[in-house]
N, C-alpha and C positions, 0 to 999 in steps of 0.2 A: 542637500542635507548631508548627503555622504561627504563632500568637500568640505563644509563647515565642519565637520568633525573630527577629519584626518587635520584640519588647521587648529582648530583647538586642540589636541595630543601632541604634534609636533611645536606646539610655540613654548618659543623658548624664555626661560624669564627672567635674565637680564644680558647683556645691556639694552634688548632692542625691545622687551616685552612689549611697551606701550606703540611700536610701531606696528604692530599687527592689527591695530585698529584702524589703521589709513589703509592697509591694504586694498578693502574692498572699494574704495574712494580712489584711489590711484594708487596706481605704483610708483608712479613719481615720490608721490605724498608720501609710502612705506621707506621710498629711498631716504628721503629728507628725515622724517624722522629715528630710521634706526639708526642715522648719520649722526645726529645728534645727541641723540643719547650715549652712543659708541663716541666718541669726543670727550663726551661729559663722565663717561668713565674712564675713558684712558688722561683728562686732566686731573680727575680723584687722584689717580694711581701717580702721576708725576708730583701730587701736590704731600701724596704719604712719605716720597721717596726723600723728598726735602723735608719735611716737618716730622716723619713718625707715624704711627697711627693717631687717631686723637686721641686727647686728654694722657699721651701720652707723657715722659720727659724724658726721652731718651738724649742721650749726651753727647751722642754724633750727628744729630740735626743739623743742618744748616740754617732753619730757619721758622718762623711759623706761621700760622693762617692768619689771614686780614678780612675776613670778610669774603664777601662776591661782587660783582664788576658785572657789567654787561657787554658784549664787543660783535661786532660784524663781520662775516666770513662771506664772501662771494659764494653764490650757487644760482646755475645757467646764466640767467643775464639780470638777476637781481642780488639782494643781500638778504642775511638770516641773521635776525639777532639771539645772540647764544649765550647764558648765563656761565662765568668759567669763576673759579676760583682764583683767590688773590694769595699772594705768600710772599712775606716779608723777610729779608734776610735780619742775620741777628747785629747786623752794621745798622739796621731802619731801612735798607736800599729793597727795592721792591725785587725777584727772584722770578726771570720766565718759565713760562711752561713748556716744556719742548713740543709737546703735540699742541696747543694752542699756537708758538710761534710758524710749528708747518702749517696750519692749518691757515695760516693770515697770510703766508706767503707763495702759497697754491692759488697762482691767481686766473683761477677759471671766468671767474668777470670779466675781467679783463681781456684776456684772450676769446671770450665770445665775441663782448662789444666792437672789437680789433676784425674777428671775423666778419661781422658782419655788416661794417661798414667798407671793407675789401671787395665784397663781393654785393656790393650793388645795394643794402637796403635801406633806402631811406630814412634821413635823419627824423624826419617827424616821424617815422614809423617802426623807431627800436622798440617801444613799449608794447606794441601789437607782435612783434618779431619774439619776443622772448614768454617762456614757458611759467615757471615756477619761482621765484613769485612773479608778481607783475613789478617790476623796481625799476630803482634808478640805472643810469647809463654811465660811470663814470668814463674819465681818461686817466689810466693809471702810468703810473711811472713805466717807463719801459715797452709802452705799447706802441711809440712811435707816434700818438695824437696828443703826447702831454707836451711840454712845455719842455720835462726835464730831457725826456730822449732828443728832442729836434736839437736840444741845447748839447746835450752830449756827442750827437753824432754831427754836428757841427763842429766841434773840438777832437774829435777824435786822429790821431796820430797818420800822419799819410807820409813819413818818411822811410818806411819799409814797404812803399809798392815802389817798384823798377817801373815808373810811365813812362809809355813811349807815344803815347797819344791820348792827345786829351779834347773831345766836342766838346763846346759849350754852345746851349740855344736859350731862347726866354721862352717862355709861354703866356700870356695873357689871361689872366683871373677874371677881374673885372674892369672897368675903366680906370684909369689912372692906378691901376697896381700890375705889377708883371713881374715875373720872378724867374731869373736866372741860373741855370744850373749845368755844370760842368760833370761829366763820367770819364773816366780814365782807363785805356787799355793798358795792361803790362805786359812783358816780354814774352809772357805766354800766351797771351792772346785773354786771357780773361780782364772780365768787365767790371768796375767797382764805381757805384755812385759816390762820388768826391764829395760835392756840396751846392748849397743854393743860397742865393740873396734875395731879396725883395726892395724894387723901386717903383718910382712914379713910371718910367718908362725905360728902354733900354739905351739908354746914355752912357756915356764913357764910366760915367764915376760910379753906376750901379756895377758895371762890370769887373770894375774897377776894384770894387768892395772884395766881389767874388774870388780874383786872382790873390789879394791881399791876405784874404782869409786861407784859402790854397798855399801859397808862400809862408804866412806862418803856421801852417800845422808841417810843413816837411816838405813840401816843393821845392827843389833847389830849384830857381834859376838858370845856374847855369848848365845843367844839363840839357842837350839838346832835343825838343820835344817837334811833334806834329800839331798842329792847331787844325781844329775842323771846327768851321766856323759858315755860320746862313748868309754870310755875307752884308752882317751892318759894319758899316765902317767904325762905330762904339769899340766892337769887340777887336776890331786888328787894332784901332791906336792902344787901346789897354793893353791890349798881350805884348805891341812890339814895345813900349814904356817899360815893362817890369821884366822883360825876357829876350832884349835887345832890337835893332831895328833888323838884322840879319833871321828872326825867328822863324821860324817854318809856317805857313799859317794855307790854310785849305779853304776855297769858297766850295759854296758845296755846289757841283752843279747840277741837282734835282732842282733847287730851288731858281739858281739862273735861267735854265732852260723855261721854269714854270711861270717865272716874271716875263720874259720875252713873249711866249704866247701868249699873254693875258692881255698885252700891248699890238698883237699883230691880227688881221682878220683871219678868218678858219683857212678860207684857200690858202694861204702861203705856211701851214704849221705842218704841214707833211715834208715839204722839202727844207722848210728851216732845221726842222728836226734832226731830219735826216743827215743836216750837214753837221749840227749838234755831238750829233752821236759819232759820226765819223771824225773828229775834232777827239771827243773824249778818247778811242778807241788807240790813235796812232802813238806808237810808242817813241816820238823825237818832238818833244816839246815846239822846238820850231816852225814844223811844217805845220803840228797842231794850230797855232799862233800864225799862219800865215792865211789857213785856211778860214778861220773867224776872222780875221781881217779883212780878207775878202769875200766873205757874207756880210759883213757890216757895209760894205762898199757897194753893195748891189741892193742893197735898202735905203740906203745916204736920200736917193732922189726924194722919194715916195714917202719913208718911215725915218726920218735923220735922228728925232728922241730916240726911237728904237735901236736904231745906229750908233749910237754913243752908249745907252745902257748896253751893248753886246761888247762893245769894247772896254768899259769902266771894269776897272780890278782884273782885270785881263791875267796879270802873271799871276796873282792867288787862285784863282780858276786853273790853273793847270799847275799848281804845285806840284803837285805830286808824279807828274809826266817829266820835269825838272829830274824833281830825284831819281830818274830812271827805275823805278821799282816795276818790279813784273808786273804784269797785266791782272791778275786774281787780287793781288791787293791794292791796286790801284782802284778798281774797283770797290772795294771794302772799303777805303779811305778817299771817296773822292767827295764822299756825300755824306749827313747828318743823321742819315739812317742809325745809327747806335744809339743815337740820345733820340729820334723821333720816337724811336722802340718804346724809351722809358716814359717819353710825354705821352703816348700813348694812355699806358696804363694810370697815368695821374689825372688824364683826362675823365675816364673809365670812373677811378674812384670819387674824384668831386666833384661829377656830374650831377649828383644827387642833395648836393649842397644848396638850400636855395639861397643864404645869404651871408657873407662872408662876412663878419663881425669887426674882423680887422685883419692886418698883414700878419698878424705871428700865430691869426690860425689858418689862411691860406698856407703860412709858411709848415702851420706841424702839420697838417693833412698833405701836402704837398712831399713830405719830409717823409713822411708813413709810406704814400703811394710810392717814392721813387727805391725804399727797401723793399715793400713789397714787388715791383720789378724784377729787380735782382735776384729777387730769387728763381726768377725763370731764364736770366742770365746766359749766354750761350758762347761760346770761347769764339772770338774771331774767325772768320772760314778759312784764310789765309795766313794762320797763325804760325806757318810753317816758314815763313817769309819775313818774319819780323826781323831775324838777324838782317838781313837785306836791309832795313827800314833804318835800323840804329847805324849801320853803316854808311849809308846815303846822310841822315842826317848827320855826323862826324862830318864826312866830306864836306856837306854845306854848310857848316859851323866856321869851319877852316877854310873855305872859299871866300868867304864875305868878312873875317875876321878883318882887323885892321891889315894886320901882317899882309893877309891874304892877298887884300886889296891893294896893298902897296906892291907887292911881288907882278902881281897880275899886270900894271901900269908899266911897270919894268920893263917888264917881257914884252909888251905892247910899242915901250918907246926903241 
């Protein structure tokens, strides 16, 4: 009694008088409507500022009343329809409201729905996820699951990052679709998602797309890059096609080493390994290269498939021992680990997806997941070593160049 009394003395009477009825109903419900009545007077007040008071004819108006409209403003993870005033300019062109235009483009829907399909909640189960009211789920502009963002941040400008490394992997949606996607390290060592395709499988010409689209938003060419690549042979004929046949290109060897065991019995994976890892470790390309030649040779009898997949792509497998770069970023650049980071998190979010409607919304979910990534983003460990990296690459640019090649035969004959 004492509380309902101090609440009736203290309620105030306008703009939110009638929300003091939803108090004892919820606080939410009090939020919602002193929200709206506070709205609805602050649109009066914009609508005085253009027209006048009413019935007035004041001669500096801009404009005057049309009537009322209905319109929709996001609140939690539904919509509220809210009666606003109309005003006509004295041209007939219709005149916004300044607090109705904030109020439509505070897009709290939107950034919920965005939360909450980030963070694991199921697509059938946004309507049970959200508070007040119970509504609809859109995809708004800009959330990264529309149409319009996958499409804008597909176009968006990549000729002011300085790459000096650029993974590209696919990942598998569902049968017959897979969707490719390249991230770029720049000179500082931070990490920027580039872009993604969608194909039937990963074949030359989905990669293909990928690099195409990459070169026209700002990839020169011929800047000399690192390629860190899973080892399909799709992705080296594309990159050496559009970025010459001399390009720098990286198999990864997590994935070689993890092909080879899958092919050898459990006893012989401790010392294959073992030679594996003593191969990645040595810092002369050669000896690296002589010593998987001769593990391929001591399996030839017994394991000959296995024999030849240890030897296929053999100099892309130790790129990077080539370049002679230090051992910390050889390390950091010998494997797929950058972009696995980001498939991770894409896996994370369309897990929950039970069924992909088509490729261009694999592609904005997929588009969503790999910004959200990025934001946990973390600067190469060896970022201190990159000048190294652009320097070895120059060297190999101009090693393999025509000139290079012709100089080299020279000196040879």
């Amino acid at each position: 009694m004492k509380t309902s009394t101090m609440m009736t003395s203290a309620m105030p009477s306008a703009p939110v008088g009638k929300a003091w009825e939803e108090v004892s109903a919820s606080f939410d419900r009090f939020c919602l409507a002193a929200g709206i009545e506070t709205l609805g007077a602050m649109m009066e007040a914009d609508a005085e500022v253009a027209c006048g008071p009413r019935h007035s004819r004041s001669e500096d108006r801009r404009g005057h009343r049309w009537g009322r409209a209905q319109g929709k403003i996001g609140f939690h993870a539904g919509k509220v329809v809210i009666e606003r005033p109309r005003v006509r300019g004295l041209n007939g062109k219709e005149l916004p409201l300044a607090s109705w235009e904030q109020a439509v483009d505070e897009d709290w829907l939107g950034q919920w729905a965005m939360n909450l399909m980030l963070i694991n909640v199921s697509t059938r189960k946004f309507r049970r996820a959200v508070r007040l009211p119970e509504g609809d789920v859109p995809a708004p502009a800009g959330s990264g699951v529309s149409k319009s963002a996958a499409q804008e941040w597909m176009a968006s400008d990549l000729s002011k990052l300085d790459l000096l490394v650029i993974p590209i992997d696919g990942i598998h949606m569902v049968e017959d679709l897979i969707l490719v996607a390249a991230i770029g390290v720049d000179a500082q060592g931070d990490k920027h998602p580039l872009g993604l395709i969608e194909g039937a499988t990963e074949n030359a010409a989905t990669v293909q797309a990928l690099i195409d689209n990459l070169v026209e938003r700002g990839v020169d060419p011929a800047v000399p890059r690192l390629f860190i690549i899973d080892g399909a042979k799709a992705l080296s004929k594309a990159i050496r096609r559009t970025f010459g046949g001399a390009a720098a290109i990286q198999r990864c060897q997590v994935h070689k080493a993890r092909n080879i065991m899958e092919r050898l019995p459990k006893s012989l994976h401790a010392s294959v390994r073992r030679v594996l890892r003593q191969a990645w470790e040595l810092d002369h390309a050669d000896k690296a290269e002589k010593l998987i030649r001769n593990l391929a040779q001591r399996l030839e009898r017994d394991w000959s498939g296995v024999s030849g997949s240890i030897l296929e792509g053999i100099e892309e497998i130790l790129t990077v021992t080539r370049l002679g770069l230090p051992k910390e970023l050889r390390r950091s650049l010998a494997c797929t680990n950058i972009i696995e980071n980001a498939m991770g998190t894409v896996r994370r979010v369309c897990r929950n997806v039970k069924r992909w409607r088509s490729a261009a919304m694999a592609m904005r979910w997929t588009a969503a997941a790999m910004q959200e990534a990025a934001k946990g983003f973390r600067r190469l460990k060896a970022h201190k070593q990159l000048p190294t990296l652009r320097a070895a690459l120059e060297a190999h640019r101009n090693k393999n160049s025509p000139h290079g090649v012709i100089a080299r035969q020279a000196a040879a004959a």
